[in-house]
N, C-alpha and C positions, 0 to 999 in steps of 0.2 A: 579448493577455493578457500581463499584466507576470507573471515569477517571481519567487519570494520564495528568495532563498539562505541558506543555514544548514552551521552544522558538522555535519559529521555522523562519528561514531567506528563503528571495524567493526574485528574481529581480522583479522588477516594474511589467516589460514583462506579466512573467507569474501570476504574483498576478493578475494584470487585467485581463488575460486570465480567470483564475479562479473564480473573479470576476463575466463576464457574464455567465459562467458554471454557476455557484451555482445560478443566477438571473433566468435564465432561467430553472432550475429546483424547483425553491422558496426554494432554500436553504440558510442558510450563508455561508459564507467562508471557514469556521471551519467546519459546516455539511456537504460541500461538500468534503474537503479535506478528511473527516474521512469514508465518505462512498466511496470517491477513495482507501485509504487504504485498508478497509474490503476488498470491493471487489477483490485486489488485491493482500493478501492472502487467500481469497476462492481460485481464480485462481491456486496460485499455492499450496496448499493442495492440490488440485485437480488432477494437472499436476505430483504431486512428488507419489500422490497415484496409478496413472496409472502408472508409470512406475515399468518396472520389476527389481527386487530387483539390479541384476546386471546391472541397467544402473543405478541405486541410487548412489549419493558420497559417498565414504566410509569416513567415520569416522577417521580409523586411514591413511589415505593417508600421510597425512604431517609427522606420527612418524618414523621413520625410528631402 
């Protein structure tokens, strides 16, 4: 699987935050942020799979 790289801007704040996340799991920065991401479409795959079709967005909402 190729990555796709990009800029990405974050305040001090939370870069440090993240910082001790990723330390405390022996991650880098970069490998933490990407396994917050994954996780966080497993989540919702998951969330948009349980739901029944009619609580799903419809598609054409916006056409009128």
């Amino acid at each position: 699987m190729s990555k796709k790289s990009f800029a990405l801007r974050l305040n001090e704040e939370l870069f440090e935050e993240l910082e001790r996340w990723a330390a405390d799991e022996f991650r880098s920065v970069n490998g933490q942020v990407e396994y917050l991401l994954t996780e966080a479409v497993k989540a919702r795959r998951k969330s948009l799979k349980a739901k029944p079709k009619s609580e799903a967005p419809d598609d054409n909402s916006s056409k009128s």
